[in-house]
N, C-alpha and C positions, 0 to 999 in steps of 0.2 A: 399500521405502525408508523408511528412520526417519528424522528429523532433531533433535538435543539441543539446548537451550539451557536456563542454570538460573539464577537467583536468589537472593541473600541480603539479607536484609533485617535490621537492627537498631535498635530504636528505639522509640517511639510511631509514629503517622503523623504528625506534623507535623513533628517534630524528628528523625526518625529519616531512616535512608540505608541506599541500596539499593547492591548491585551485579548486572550482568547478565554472563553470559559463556555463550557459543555454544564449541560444538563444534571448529567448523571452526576459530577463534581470533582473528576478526573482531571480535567481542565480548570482549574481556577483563577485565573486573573495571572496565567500564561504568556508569560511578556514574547513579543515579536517585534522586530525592526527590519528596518532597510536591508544593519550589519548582519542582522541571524539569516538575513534570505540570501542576499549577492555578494556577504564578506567571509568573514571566520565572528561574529559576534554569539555572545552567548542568549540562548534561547532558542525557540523553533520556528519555523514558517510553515504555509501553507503546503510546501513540495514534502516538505516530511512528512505531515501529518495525513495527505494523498498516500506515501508512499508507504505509511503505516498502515491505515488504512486497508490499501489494497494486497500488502502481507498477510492481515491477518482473515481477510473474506476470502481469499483464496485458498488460505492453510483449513479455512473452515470449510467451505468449497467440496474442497477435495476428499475431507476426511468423511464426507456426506457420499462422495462418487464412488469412494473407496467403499464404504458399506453395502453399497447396491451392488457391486461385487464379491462383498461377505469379505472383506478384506479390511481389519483394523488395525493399523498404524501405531505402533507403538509411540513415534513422533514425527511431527511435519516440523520443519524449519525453513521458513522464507523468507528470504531478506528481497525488498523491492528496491530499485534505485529508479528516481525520476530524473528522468531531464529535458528541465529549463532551459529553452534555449530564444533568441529574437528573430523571428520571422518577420521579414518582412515591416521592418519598422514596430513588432509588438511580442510582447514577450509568450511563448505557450509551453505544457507540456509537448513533447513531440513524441519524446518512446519512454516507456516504463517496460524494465526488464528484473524479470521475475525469478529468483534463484532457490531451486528448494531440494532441501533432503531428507528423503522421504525410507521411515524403517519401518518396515515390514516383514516380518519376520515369515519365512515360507511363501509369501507373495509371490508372483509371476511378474518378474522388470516389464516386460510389454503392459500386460495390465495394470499395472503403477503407471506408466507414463501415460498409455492414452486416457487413465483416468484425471490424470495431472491435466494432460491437456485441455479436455474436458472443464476443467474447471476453471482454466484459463479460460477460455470462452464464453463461462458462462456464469461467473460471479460475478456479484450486483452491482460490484466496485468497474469490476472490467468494462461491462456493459453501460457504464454513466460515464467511460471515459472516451475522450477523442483522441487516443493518439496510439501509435503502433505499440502494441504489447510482445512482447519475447519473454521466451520463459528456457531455462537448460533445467532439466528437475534429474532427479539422482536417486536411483533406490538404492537404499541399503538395507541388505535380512539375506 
């Protein structure tokens, strides 16, 4: 399985303007700039759409780790936060921290969390990323 998205950029960096557009058509001509990465500009950047991204592979993740324990979740909610930071003379992610809450009605909080864990480790997003991941997950049932 492949998945497309592409890119067009015009400009310097600071004045210039992007657009993003996916495949699927979710993305369509997605404006990005300088201001939407390092200011308050309207639009997204790349650290969002990582940070969405790896919300929702892990919310999916889990609800797969949660079933091999016969354990279905009424809801998963995770919010990811990335941060940007410059090392070193160049900009990178450094840690993405992973916040979820997880209902499960009659579930066992131990096996909600190390299933959470779990999928911390082991979603495809996690795994294609370089930078320290943290996650506080929350059962509620």
């Amino acid at each position: 399985m492949k998945r497309k998205a592409s890119a067009a950029w015009s400009g310097g960096l600071k004045d210039g303007k992007g657009a993003l557009t996916s495949d699927s058509g979710v993305l369509k001509d997605t404006q990005y700039s300088f201001s939407t990465r390092f200011e308050d500009g309207i639009g997204t950047n790349p650290e969002e759409l990582v940070a969405a991204a790896h919300a929702g592979c892990f919310s999916m993740a889990l609800s797969k780790i949660l079933g091999l324990s016969d354990i279905v979740a009424e809801s998963i909610n995770t919010t990811a936060t990335v941060s940007l930071e410059n090392v070193e003379g160049a900009f990178c992610i450094t840690t993405i921290h992973l916040e979820s809450t997880i209902t499960a009605s009659g579930a066992d909080t131990v096996t909600v969390i190390e299933c959470a864990q779990k999928a911390k480790a082991g979603c495809p997003i996690s795994k294609a990323l370089n930078a320290e991941i943290t996650l506080d997950a929350k059962h509620v049932g």
